[in-house]
C-alpha positions in Angstrom: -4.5 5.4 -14.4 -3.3 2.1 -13.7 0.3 3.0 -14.5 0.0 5.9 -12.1 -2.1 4.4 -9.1 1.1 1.8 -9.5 3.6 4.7 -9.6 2.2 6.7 -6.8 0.8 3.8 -4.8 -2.5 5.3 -5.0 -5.5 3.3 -6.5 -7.1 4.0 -9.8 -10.9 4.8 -8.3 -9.0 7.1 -6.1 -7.6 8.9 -9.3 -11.0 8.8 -11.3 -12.6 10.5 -8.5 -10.6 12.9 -7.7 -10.8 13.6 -11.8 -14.5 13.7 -11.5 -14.7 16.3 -8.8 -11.8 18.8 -10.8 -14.0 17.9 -13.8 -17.4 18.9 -12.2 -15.4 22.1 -10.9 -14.6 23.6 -14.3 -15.9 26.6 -15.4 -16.5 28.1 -12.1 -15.0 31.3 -11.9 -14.6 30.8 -8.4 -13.8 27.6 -6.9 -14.8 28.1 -3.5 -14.6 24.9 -1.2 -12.5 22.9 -3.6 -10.2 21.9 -0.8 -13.2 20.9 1.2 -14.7 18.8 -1.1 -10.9 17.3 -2.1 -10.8 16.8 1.5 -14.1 15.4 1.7 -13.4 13.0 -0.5 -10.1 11.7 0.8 -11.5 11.0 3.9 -14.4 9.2 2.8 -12.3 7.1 0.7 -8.9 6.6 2.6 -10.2 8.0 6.5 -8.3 9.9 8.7 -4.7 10.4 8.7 -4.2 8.3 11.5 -6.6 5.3 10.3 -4.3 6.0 7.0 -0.6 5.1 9.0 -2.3 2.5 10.8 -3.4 0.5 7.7 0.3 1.3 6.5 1.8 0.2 10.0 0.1 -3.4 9.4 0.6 -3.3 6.1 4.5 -2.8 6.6 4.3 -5.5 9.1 2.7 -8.2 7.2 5.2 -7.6 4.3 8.1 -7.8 6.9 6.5 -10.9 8.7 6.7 -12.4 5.2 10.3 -11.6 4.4 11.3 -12.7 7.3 8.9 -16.1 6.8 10.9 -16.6 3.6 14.2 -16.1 5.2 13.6 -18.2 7.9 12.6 -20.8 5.3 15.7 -20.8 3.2 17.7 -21.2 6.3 16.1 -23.9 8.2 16.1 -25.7 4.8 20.2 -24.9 4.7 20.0 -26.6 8.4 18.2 -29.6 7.0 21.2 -29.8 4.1 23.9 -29.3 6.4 22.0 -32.0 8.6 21.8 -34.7 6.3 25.4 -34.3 5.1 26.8 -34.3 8.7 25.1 -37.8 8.9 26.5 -39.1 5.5 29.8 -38.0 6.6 29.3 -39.7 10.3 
């Protein structure tokens, strides 16, 4: 479960459950409301499909934030390089 919460970038607990419920739905010759309780269960666990692409939004952001952080990092410390050696030089 691990490999495919990874894979498909949901979380394990979200794949046990929704194993539970098709679990507890076997056997029933008809599975009336399974969609409903699918549903149900998605939106207890992940919310609405807006609160969903909000999370994601910041998400994204944060991981770009931090790229850029890094970035930023590597060339302010080139700066400081080329600094130093413009003073050496002088």
């Amino acid at each position: 479960m691990q490999q495919l919460g990874g894979e498909y970038d949901v979380s394990p607990e979200m794949i046990q459950k929704l194993l539970d419920l098709e679990i507890s739905l076997e056997g029933l010759s008809r599975r009336t409301g399974v969609f409903d309780k699918i549903g149900s269960l998605l939106k207890r666990d992940w919310g609405s499909l807006e609160e969903i692409k909000e999370k994601h939004a910041a998400l994204q952001s944060k991981s770009d934030f931090d790229l850029h952080k890094e970035q930023i990092k590597r060339y302010e410390d080139e700066i400081a390089k080329l600094d130093q050696q413009t003073k050496v030089e002088l």
